[in-house]
N, C-alpha and C positions, 0 to 999 in steps of 0.2 A: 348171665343176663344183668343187664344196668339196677342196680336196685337204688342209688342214693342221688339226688340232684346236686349239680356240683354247688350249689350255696352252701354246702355244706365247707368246701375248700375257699372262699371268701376271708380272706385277710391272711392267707399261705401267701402268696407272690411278695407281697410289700414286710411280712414277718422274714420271709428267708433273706429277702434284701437285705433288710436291717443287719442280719445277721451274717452277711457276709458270704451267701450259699446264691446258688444258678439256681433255681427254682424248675425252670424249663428242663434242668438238664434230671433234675431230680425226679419229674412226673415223668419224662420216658421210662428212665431206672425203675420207677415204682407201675410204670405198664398206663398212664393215665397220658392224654391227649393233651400237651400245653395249653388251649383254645381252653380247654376244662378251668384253668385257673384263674379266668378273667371273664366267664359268661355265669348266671347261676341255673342257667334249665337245659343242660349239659347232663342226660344221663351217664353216669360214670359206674363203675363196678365196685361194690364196698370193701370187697378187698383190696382191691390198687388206693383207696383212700387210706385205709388202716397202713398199708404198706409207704405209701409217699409219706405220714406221720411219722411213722419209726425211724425210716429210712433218713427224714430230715433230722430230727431230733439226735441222731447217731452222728450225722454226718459231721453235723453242728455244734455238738458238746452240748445240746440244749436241750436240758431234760423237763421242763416245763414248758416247751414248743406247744403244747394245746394249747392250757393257762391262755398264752400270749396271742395265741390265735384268736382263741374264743373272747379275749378283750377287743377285740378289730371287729367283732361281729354285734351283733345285735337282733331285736325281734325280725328287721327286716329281711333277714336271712329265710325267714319261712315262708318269702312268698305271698301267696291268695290268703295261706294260711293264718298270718297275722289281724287279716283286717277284722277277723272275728274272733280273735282271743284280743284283741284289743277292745272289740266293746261290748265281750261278755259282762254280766253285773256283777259279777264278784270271781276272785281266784278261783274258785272251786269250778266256775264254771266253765272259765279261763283250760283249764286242765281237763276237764269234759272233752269240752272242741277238740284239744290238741291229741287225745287220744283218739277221740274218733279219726279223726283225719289227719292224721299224721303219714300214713301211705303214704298221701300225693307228694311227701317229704322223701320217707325212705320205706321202702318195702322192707326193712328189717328190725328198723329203732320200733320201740311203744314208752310210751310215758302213763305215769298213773298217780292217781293220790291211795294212798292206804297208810291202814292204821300204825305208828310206833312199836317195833319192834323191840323196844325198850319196855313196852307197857304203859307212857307215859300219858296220861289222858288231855293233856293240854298242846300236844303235839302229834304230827302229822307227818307222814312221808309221802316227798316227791319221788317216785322210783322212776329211774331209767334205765334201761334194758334194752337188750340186742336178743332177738331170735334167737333160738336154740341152732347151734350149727352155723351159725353165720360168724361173718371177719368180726374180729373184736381184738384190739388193742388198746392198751391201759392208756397212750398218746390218747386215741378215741375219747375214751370215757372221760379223758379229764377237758376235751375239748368239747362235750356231748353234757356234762354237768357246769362249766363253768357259761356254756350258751345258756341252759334254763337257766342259769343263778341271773343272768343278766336281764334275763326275757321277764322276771321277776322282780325284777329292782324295776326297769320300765313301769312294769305295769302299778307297783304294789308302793314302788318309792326304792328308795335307796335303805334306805335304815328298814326291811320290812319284817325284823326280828329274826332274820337264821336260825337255830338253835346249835345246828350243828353239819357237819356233814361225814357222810361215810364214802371212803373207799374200797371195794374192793381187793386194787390189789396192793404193794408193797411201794412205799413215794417212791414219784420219779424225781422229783427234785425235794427240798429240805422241806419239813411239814409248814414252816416259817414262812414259804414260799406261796403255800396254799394255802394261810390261813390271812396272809395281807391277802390275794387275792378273794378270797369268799369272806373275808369280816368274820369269822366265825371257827372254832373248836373244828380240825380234821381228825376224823379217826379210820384209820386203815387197817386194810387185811376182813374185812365187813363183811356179813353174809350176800349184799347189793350196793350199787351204786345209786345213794340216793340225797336230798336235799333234806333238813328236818326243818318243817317249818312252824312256826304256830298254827295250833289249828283256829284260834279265831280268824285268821290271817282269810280264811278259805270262806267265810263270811259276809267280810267286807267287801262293799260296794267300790269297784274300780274308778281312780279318777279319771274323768272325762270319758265312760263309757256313753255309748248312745247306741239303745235300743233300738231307734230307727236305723241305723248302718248294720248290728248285727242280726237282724231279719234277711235281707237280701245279702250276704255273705256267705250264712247258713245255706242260703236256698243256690249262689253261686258252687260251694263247696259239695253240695249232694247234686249237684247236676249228673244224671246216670251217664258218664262220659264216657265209661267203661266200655258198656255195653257195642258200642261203637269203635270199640278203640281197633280192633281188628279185621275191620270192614272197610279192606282194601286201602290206599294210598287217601283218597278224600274224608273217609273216616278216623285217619289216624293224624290229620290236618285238622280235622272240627275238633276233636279231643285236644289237638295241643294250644290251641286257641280258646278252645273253652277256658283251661285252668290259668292262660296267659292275661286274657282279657282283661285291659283295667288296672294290672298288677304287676304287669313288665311290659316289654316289645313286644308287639303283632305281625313285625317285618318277614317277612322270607325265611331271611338269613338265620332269625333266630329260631323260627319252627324247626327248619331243616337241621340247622345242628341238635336238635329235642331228636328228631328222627334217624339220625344218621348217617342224613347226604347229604350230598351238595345242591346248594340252593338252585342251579342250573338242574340236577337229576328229578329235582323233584317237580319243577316246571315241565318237565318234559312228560314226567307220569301223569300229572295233572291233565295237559293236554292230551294224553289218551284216552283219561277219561271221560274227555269232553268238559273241563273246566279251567278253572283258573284260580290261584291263590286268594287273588283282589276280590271274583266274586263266592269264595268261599268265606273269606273275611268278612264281607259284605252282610251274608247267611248269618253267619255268628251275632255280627253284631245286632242284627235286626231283631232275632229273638232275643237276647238278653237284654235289650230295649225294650222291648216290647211286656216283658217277664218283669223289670223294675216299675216300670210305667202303669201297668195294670193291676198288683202287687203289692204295691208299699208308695208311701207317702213321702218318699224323697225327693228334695227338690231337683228341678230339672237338669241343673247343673252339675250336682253329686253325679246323677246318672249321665249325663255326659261322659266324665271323667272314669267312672267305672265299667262303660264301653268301649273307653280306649279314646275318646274324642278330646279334644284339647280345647274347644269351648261350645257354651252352650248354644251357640249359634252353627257351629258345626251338626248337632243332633239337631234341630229343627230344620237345616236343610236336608239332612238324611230322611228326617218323618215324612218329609212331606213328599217325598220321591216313593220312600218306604208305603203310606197309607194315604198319600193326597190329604193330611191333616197335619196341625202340625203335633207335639208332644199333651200339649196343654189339651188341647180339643180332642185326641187322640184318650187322657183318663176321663173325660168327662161323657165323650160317649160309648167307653167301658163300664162307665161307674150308674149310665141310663141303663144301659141291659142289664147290667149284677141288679138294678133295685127295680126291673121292672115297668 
């Protein structure tokens, strides 16, 4: 079963270029759908990930092939996920978010902060971890630690103290190689794969977080999507719209490949059920309008853009179709009934 979104293979096509490798020719070999290394909400199977890593890195003589990946990558690889470790108040909470909701990522990674294994009271572990029994490759891990290290220098600065980092397993390339990359002392062969950081680090208030954005992110990211997710062809359409909304394409093309057909098959199911994409789209977007607007104090244009609309004259024409009012008039006489 798909367990990883392909943002997770984001900066593989243009890294095996580089290097001199067919990439397309590499993700059949390793069992993965070439369309997987150019979309990011592509479920893909985490072994054929672990396997196209290996498989590249062998083919290639390139035994830091993560490393290099995960430099092409960044926080925006997570998705919905991002917009609310971006404006948690501080790292600690930062890492919170990413644990809870980290699923909608991969159904196998988890990330966690816990204490120094060293015993060291002024320092902290970022742990990352794969499921018991699931794909794991050392490629992986170095490609799965050097994305947080980076997801961390965003948020935290570039210089945000490292301490140190652990590997697992035995280098894939010279420790020299992994210590210009992470800034920081590698030590391998570890009981885990983890990031050591300062613990005041987990403290500190994020630059340019905003509390007003991570409210409704929060409340986007716990959308019970699930619940629906297996309730026939329109349910499994509102789900992948839900977590899309605001945060990638809304198009056809891109649900149906989330799904695993073709955007013709899936118009045709639709129509059996007596609907259609546009007005399922339509459904989406009107509650998650509706949920910002009534909700939170963002301005109207933020929520334009986080329902997928390109300006805020776009949602005023939709409110007013939506409620015969437009956005504006729409919190005002929400905010009469809440007071009464």
């Amino acid at each position: 079963m798909p367990a990883i979104r392909s943002a997770a293979l984001r900066g593989f096509r243009s890294t095996v270029h580089r290097l001199g490798g067919d990439p397309d020719a590499i993700a059949v070999r390793a069992g993965l759908a070439p369309e997987a290394l150019d979309r990011d909400d592509v479920p893909v199977d985490d072994l054929a990930v672990a396997r196209a890593l290996e498989v590249a890195a062998r083919a290639l003589a390139c035994p830091d092939l993560g490393l290099r990946i995960a430099a092409r990558q960044g926080p925006a690889t997570l998705g919905p996920l991002v917009l609310a470790i971006r404006n948690a108040p501080s790292a600690a909470a930062a890492v919170r978010c990413a644990s809870r909701y980290v699923f909608l990522q991969s159904r196998t990674m988890s990330v966690a902060l816990a204490e120094d294994g060293d015993g060291d009271p002024d320092v902290l572990a970022l742990r990352f971890e794969v499921a018991a029994g699931q794909a794991v490759s050392a490629q992986g891990l170095d490609l799965g630690l050097g994305l947080a290290h980076r997801a961390v220098e965003t948020l935290a600065g570039a210089d945000y103290g490292l301490v140190s980092v652990d590997l697992p397993h035995r280098p894939l390339a010279p420790i020299a190689r992994y210590e210009d990359f992470f800034g920081a002392p590698v030590r391998v062969r570890r009981p885990a794969a983890l990031l050591r950081v300062p613990r005041e680090l987990t403290t500190e208030a994020l630059n340019g977080a905003d509390e007003a954005l991570l409210r409704p992110a929060l409340t986007f990211l716990s959308a019970p999507t699930d619940a629906v997710a297996d309730d026939g062809v329109v349910g499994r359409v509102r789900t992948a719209l839900r977590r899309s909304l605001g945060a990638g394409s809304s198009e056809i093309s891109v649900v149906a490949r989330a799904l695993l057909v073709h955007p013709r098959t899936l118009q045709r199911h639709l129509a059996a059920e007596r609907t259609s994409f546009a007005l399922i789209l339509d459904d989406v977007r009107r509650d998650a309008a509706y949920r910002y607007l009534t909700t939170t104090d963002l301005p109207i244009q933020q929520i334009a853009a986080l329902v997928g609309l390109a300006r805020q004259s776009a949602l005023t024409r939709c409110a007013r179709r939506w409620w015969n009012a437009t956005p504006s008039r729409l919190r005002e006489i929400h905010r009469d009934v809440v007071q009464g």
